[in-house]
N, CA, C and O of each residue as an XYZ file, in Angstrom:
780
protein
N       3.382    122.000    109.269
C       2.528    121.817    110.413
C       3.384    121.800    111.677
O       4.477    121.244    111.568
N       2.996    122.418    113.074
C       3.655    122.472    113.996
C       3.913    120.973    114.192
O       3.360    119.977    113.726
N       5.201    121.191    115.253
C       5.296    119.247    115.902
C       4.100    119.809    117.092
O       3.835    120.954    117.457
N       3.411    118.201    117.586
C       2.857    118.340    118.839
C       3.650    118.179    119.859
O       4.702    117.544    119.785
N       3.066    118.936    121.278
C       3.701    119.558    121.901
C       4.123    118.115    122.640
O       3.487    117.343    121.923
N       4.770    117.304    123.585
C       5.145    116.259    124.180
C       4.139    115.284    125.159
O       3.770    114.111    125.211
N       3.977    116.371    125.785
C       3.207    116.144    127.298
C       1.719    116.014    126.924
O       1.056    115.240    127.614
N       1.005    116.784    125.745
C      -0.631    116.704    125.682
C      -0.233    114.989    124.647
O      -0.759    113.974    125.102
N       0.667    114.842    123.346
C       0.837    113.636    123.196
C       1.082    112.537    124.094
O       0.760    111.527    123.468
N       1.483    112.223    125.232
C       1.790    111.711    125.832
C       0.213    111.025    126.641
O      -0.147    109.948    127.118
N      -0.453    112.591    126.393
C      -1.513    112.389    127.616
C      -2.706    111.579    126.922
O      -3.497    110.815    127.475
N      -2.647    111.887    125.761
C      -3.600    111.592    124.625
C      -2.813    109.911    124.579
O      -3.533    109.099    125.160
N      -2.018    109.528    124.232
C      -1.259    107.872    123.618
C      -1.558    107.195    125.218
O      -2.178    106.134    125.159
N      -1.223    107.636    126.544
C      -1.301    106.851    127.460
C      -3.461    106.624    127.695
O      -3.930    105.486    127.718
N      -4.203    107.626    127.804
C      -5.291    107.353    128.014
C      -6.057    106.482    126.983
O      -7.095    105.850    127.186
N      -5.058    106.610    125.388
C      -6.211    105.372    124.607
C      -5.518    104.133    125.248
O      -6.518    103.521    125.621
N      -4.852    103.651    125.480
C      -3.934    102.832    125.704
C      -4.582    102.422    126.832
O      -4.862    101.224    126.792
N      -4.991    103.111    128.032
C      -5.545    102.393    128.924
C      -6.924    102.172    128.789
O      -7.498    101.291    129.430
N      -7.541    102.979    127.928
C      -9.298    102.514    127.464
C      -8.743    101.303    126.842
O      -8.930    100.316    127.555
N      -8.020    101.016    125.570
C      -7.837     99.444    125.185
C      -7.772     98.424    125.658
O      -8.134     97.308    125.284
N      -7.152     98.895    126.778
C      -6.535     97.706    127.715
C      -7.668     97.281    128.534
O      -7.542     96.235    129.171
N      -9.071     98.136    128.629
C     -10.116     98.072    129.467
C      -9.583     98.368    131.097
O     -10.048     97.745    132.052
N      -8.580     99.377    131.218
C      -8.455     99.446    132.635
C      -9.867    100.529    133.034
O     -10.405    101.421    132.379
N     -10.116    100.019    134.286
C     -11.280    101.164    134.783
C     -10.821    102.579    135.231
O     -10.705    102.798    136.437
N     -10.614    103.331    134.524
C     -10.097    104.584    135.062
C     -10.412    105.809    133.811
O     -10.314    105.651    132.594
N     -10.885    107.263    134.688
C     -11.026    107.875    133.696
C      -9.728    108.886    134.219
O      -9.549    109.282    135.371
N      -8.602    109.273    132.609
C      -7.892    110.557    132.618
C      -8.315    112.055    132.193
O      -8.847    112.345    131.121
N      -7.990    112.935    133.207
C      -8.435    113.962    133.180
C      -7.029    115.280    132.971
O      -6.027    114.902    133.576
N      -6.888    116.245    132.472
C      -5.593    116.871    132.272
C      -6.327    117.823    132.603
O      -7.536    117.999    132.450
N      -5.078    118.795    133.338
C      -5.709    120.318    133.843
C      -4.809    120.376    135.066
O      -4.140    119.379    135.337
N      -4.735    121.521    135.868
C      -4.462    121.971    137.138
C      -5.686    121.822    137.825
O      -5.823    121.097    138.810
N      -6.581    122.505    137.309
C      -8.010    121.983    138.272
C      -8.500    120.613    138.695
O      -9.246    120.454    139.661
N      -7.977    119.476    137.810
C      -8.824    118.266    138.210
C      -8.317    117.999    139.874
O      -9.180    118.035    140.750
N      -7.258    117.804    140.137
C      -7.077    117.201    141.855
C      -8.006    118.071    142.814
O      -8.375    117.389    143.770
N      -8.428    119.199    142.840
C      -9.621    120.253    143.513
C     -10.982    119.632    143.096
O     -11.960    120.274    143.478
N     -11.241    118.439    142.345
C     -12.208    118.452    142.221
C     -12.381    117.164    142.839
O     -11.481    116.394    142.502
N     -13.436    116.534    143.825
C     -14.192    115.437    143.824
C     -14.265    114.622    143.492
O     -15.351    114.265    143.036
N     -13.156    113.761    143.491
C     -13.364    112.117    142.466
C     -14.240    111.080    142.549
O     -14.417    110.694    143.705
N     -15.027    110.330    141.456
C     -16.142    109.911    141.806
C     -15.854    109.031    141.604
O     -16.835    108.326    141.842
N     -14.719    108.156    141.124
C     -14.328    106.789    140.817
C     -13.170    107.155    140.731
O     -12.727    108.182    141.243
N     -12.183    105.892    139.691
C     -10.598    105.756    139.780
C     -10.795    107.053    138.391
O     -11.587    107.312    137.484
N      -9.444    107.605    138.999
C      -9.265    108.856    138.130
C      -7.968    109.147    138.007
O      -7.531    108.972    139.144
N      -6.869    109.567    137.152
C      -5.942    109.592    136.724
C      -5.488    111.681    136.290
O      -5.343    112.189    135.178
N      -5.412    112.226    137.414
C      -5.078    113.868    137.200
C      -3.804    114.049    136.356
O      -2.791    113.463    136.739
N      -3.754    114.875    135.139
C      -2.705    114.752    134.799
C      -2.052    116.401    135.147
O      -2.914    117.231    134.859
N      -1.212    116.827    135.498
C      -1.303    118.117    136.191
C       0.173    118.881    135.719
O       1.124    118.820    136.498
N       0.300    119.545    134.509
C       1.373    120.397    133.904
C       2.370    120.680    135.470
O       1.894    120.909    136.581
N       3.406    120.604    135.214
C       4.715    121.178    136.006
C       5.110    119.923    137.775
O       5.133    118.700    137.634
N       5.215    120.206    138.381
C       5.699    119.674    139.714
C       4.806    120.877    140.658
O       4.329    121.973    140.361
N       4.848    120.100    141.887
C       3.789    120.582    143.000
C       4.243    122.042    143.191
O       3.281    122.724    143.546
N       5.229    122.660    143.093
C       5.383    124.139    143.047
C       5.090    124.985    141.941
O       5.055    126.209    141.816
N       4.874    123.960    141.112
C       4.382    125.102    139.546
C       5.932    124.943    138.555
O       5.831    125.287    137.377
N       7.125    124.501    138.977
C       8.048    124.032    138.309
C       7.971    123.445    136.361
O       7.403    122.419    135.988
N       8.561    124.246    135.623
C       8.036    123.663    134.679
C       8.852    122.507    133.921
O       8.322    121.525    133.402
N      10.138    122.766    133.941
C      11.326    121.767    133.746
C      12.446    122.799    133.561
O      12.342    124.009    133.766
N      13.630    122.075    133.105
C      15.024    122.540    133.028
C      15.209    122.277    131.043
O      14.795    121.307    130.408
N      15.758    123.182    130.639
C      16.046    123.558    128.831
C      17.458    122.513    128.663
O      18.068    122.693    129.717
N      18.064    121.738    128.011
C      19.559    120.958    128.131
C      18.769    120.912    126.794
O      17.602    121.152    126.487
N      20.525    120.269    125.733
C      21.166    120.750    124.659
C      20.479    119.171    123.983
O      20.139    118.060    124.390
N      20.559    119.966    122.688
C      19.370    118.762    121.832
C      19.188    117.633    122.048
O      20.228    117.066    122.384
N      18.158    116.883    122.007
C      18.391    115.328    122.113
C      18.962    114.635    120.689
O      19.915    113.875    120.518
N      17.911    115.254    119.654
C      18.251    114.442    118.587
C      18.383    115.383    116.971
O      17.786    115.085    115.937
N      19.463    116.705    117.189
C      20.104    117.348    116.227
C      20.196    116.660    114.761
O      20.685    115.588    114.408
N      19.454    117.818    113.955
C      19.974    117.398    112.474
C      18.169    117.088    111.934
O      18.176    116.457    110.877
N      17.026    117.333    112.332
C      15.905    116.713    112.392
C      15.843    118.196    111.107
O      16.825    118.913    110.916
N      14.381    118.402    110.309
C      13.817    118.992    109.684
C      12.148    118.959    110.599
O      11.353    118.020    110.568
N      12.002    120.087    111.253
C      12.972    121.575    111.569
C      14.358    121.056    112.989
O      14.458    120.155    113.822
N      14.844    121.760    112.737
C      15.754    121.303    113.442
C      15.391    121.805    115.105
O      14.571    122.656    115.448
N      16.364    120.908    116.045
C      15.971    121.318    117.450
C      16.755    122.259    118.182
O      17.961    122.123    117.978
N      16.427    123.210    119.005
C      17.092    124.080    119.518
C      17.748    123.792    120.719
O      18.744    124.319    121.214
N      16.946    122.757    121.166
C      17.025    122.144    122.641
C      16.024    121.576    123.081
O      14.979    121.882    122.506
N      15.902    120.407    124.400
C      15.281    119.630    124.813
C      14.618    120.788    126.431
O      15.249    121.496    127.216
N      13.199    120.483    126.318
C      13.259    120.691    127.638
C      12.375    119.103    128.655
O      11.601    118.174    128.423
N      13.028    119.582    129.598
C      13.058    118.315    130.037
C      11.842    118.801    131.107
O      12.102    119.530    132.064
N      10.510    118.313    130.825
C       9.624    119.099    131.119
C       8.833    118.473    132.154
O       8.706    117.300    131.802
N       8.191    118.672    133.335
C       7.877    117.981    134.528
C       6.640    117.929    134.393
O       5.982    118.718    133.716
N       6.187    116.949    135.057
C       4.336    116.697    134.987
C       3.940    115.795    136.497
O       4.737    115.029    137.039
N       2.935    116.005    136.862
C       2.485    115.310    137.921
C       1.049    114.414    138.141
O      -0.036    114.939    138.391
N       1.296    112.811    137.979
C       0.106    112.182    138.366
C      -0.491    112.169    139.328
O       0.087    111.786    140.344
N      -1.682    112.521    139.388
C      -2.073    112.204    140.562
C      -3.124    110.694    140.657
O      -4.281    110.879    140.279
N      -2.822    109.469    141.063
C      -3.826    108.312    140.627
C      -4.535    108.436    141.878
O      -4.090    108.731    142.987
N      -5.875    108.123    141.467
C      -6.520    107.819    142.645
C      -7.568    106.579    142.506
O      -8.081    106.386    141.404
N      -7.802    105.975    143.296
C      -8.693    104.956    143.093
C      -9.686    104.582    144.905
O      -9.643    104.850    146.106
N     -10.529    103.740    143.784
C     -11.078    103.988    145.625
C     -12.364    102.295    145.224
O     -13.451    102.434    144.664
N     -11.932    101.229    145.588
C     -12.842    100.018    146.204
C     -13.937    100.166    146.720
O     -13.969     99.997    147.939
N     -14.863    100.426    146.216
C     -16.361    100.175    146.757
C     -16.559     99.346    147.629
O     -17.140     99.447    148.710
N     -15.765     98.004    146.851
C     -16.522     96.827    147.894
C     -16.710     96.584    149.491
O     -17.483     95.941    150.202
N     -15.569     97.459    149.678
C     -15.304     97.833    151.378
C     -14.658     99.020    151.891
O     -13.695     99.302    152.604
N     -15.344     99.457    151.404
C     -14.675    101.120    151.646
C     -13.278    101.396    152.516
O     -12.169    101.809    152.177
N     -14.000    100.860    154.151
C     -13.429    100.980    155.701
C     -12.308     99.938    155.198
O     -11.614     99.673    156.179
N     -11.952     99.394    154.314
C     -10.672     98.210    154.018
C      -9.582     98.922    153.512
O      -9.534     98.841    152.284
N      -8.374     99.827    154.185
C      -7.669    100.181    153.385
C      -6.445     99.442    152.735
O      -5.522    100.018    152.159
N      -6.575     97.966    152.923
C      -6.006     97.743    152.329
C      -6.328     97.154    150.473
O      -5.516     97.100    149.550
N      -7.790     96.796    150.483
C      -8.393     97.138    149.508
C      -8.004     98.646    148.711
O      -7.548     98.887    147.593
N      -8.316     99.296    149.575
C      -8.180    100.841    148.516
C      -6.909    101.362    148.427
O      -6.804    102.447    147.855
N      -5.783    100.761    148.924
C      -3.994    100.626    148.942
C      -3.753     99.778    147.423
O      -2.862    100.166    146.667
N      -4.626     98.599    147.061
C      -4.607     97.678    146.254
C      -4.774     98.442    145.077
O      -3.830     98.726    144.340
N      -6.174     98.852    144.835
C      -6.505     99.692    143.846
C      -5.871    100.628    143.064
O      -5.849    100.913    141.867
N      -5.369    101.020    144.058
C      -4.199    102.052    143.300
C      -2.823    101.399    143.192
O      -2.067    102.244    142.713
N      -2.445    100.734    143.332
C      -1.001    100.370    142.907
C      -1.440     99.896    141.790
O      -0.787    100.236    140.803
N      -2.621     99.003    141.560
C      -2.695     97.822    140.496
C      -3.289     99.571    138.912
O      -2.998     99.591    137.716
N      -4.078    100.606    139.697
C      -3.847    101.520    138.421
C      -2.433    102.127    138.468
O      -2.140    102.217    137.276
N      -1.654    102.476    139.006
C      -0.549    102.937    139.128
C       0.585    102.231    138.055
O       1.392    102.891    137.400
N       0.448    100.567    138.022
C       1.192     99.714    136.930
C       0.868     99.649    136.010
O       1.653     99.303    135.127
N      -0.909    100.045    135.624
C      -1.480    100.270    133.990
C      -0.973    101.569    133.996
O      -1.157    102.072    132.888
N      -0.545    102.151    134.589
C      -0.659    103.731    134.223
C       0.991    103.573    133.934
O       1.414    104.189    132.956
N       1.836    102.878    134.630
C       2.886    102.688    133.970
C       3.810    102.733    132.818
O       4.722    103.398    132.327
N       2.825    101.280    132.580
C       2.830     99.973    131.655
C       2.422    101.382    130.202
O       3.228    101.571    129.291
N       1.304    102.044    130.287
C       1.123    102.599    129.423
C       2.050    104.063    128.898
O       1.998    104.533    127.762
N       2.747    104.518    129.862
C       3.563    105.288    129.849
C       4.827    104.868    129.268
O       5.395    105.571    128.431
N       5.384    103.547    129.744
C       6.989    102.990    129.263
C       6.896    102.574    127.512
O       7.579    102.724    126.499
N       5.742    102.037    127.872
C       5.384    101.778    125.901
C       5.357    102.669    125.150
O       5.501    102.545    123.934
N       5.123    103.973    125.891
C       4.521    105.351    124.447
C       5.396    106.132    124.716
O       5.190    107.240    124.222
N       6.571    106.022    125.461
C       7.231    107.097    125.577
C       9.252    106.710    126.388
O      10.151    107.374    126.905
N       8.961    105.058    125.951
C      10.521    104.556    126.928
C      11.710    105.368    126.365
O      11.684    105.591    125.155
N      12.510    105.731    126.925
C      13.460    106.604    126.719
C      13.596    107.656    127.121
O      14.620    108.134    127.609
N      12.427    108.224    126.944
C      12.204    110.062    126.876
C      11.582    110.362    128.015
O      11.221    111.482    128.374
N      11.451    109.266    128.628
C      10.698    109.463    130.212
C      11.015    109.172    131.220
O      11.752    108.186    131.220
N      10.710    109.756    132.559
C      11.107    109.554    133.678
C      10.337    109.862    135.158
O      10.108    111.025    135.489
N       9.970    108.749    135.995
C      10.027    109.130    136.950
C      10.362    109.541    138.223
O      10.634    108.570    138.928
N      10.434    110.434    138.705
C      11.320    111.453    139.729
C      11.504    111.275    141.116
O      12.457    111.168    141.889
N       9.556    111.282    141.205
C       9.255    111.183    142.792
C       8.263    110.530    142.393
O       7.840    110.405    141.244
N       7.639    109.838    143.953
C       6.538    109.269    143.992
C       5.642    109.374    145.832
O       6.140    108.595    146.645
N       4.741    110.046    146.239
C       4.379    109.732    147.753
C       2.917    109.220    147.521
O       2.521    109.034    146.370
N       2.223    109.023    148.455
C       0.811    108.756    148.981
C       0.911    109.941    149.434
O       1.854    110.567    149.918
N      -0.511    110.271    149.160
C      -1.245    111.352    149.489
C      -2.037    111.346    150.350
O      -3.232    111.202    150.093
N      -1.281    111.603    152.410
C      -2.397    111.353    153.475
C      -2.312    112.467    154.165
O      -1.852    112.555    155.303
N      -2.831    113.518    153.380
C      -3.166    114.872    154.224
C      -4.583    114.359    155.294
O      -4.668    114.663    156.483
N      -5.413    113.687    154.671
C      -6.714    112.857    155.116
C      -6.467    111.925    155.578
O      -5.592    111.537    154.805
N      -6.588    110.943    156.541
C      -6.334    109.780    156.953
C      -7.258    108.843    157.859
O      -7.062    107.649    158.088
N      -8.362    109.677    158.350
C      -9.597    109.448    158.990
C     -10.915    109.600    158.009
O     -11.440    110.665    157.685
N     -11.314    108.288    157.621
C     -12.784    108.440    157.203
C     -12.393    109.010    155.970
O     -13.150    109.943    155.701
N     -11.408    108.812    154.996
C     -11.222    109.572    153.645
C     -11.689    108.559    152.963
O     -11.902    107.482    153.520
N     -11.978    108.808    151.297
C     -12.985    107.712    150.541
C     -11.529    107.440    149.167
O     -11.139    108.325    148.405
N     -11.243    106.668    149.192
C     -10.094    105.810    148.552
C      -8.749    106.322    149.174
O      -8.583    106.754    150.315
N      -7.543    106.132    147.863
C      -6.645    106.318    148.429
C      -5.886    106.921    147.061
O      -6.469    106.391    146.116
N      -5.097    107.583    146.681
C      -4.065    108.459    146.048
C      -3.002    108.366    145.884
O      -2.618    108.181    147.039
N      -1.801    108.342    145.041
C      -0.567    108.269    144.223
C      -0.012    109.608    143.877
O      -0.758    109.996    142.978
N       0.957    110.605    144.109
C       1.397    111.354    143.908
C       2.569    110.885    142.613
O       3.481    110.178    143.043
N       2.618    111.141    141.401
C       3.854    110.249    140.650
C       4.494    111.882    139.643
O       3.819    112.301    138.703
N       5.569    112.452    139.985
C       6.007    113.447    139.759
C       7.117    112.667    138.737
O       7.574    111.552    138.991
N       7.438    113.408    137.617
C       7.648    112.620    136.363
C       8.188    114.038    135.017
O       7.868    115.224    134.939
N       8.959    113.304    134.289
C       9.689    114.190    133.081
C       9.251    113.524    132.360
O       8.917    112.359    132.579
N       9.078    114.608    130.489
C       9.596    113.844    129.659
C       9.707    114.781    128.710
O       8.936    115.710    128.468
N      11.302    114.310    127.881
C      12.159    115.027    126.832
C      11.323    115.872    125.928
O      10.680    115.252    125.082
N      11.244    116.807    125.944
C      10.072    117.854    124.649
C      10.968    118.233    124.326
O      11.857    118.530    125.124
N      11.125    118.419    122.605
C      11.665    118.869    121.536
C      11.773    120.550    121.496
O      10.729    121.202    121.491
N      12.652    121.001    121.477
C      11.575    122.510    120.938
C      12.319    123.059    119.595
O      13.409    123.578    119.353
N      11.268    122.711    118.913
C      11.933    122.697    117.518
C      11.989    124.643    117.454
O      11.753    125.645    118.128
N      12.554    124.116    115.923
C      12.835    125.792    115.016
C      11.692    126.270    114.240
O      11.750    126.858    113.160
N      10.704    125.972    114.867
C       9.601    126.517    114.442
C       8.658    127.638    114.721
O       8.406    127.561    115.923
N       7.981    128.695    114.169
C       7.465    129.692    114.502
C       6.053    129.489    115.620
O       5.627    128.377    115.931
N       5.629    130.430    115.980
C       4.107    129.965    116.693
C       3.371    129.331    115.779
O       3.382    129.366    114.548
N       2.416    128.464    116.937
C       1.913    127.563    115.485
C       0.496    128.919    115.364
O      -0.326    129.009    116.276
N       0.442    129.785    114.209
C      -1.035    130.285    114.171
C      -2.269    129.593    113.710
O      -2.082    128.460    113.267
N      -3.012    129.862    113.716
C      -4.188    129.383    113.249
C      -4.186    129.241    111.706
O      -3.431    130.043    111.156
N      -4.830    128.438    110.918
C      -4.538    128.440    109.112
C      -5.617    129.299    109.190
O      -6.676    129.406    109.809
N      -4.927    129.919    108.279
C      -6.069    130.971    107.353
C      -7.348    130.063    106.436
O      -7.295    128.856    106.204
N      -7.797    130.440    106.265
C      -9.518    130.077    105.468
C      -8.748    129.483    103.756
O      -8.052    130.032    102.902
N      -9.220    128.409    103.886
C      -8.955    127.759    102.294
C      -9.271    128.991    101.101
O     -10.358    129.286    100.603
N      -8.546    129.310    100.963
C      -8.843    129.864     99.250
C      -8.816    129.234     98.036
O      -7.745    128.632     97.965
N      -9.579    129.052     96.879
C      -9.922    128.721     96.155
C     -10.085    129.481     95.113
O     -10.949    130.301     94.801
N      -8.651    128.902     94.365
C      -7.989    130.332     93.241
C      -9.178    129.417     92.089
O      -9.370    128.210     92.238
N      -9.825    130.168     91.067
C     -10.736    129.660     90.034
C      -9.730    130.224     88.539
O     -10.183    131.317     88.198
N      -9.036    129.969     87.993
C      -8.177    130.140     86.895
C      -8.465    130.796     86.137
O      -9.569    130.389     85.776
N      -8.153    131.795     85.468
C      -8.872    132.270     84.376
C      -8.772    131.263     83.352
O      -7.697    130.766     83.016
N      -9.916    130.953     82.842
C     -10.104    130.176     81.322
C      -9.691    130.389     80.197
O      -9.700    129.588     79.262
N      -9.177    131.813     80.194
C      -8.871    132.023     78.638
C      -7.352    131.198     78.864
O      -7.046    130.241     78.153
N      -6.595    131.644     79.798
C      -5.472    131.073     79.923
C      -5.284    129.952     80.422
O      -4.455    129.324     79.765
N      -5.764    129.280     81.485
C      -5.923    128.153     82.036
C      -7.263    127.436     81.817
O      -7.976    127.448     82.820
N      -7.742    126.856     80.814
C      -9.608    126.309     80.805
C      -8.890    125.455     82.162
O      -7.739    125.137     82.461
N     -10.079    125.302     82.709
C     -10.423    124.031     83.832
C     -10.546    122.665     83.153
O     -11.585    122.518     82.510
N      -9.880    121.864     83.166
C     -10.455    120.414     83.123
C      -9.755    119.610     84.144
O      -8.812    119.840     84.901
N     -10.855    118.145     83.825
C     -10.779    117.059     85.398
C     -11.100    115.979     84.030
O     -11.863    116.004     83.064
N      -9.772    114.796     84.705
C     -10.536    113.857     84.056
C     -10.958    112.297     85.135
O     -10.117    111.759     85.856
N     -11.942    111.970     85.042
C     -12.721    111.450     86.143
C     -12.355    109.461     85.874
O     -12.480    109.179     84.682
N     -12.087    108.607     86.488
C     -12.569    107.455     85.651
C     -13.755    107.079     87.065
O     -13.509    107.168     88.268
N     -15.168    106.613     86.340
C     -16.060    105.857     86.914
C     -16.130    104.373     86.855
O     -15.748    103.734     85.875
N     -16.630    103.842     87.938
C     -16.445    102.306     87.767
C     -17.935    101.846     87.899
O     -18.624    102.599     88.587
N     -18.418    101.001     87.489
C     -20.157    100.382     87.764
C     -19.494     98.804     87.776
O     -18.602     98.461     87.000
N     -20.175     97.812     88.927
C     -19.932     96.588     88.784
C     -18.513     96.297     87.838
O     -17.493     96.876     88.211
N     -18.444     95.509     86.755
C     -16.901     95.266     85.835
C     -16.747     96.010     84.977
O     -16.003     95.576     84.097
N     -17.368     97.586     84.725
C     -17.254     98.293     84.025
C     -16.696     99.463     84.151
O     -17.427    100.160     84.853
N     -15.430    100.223     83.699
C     -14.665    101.554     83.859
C     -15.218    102.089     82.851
O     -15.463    101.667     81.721
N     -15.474    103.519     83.608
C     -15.955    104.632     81.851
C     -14.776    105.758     82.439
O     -14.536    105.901     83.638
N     -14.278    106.320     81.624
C     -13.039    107.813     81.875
C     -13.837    108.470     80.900
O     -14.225    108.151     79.776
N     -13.999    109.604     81.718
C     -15.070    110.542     81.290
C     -14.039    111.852     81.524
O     -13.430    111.969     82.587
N     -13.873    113.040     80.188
C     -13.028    113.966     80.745
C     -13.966    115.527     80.819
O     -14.827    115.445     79.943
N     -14.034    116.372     81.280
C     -14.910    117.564     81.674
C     -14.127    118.389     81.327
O     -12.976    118.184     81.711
N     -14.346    119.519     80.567
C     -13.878    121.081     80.582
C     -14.546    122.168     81.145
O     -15.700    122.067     81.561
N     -13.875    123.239     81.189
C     -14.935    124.486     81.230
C     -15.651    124.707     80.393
O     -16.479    125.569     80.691
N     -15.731    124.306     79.413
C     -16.581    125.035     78.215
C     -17.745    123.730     78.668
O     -18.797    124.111     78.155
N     -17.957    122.688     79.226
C     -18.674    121.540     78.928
C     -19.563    122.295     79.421
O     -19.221    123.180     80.204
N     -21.548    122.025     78.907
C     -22.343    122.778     79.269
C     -22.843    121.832     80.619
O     -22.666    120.613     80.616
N     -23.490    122.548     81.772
C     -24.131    121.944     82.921
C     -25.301    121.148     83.237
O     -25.521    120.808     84.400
């Protein structure tokens, strides 16, 4: 089976992690989510760095694995947090609050699922808007170590086949044990058994 790829694991272990934790925030992965309209606290997870950057290739992390590694790439990703206080919209320091306090679950959930192999790079506020804008935004530009093993493309599995034996040479049998309340019966079946 292929390994999974780093960054969609990453994205997948940090978002259960913050549903557990009951933080209010929904994560979204894609290039498209920051173009879109946030309707509450939202967490963009956005492949590469703000130029489309994807990372830099350096020499294995952890050689000798089955399949073995060819090299690490040290692969870039970009948060975008946003959050936004209802309770007073016009309060930016309310909606300054909001986002730092998701910014440390978003952390907190990152250093746990991934300490070592991760890193963050850069970090700005996002005030292209600064008049009458509706919350406030976290730019958090960020690595982390992907494997790239010795493995082929992962293709799709082919359709289960289901070799049926020939009987003269192979009969079919199964032997079953059933249980009822304190009672075991081992019951054994052949091909020849009638239906």
């Amino acid at each position: 089976m292929p390994s999974e790829l780093a960054l969609p694991w990453l994205y997948r272990t940090v978002s259960a992690a913050l549903a557990a934790d009951g933080t209010p925030v929904q994560n979204l992965f894609g290039w498209r989510i920051p173009a879109q309209h946030p309707t509450g606290n939202r967490i963009a997870w956005v492949p590469g760095d703000p130029t489309g950057t994807l990372g830099l290739v350096t020499a294995p992390r952890n050689p000798g694995g089955n399949p073995r590694t060819l090299g690490t790439l040290t692969e870039l990703f970009t948060c975008i947090i946003f959050g936004q206080d209802p309770a007073d919209p016009e309060n930016e320091l309310l909606q300054y609050s909001i986002v730092r306090y998701l910014r440390d679950a978003w952390y907190r959930a990152v250093y746990n699922a991934a300490h070592g192999s991760f890193q963050v790079r850069a970090e700005k506020w996002e005030i292209a808007k600064l008049e009458r804008r509706y919350g406030a935004a976290l730019s958090v530009l960020c690595e982390i170590q992907a494997t790239i093993p010795d493995e082929p493309f992962p293709a799709t599995d082919p359709p289960a086949v289901i070799e049926i034996p020939n009987p003269d040479l192979h009969p079919v049998e199964a032997e079953l044990t059933v249980s009822e309340l304190d009672v075991d019966e081992v019951i054994h079946v052949s091909g020849d058994d009638p239906i």
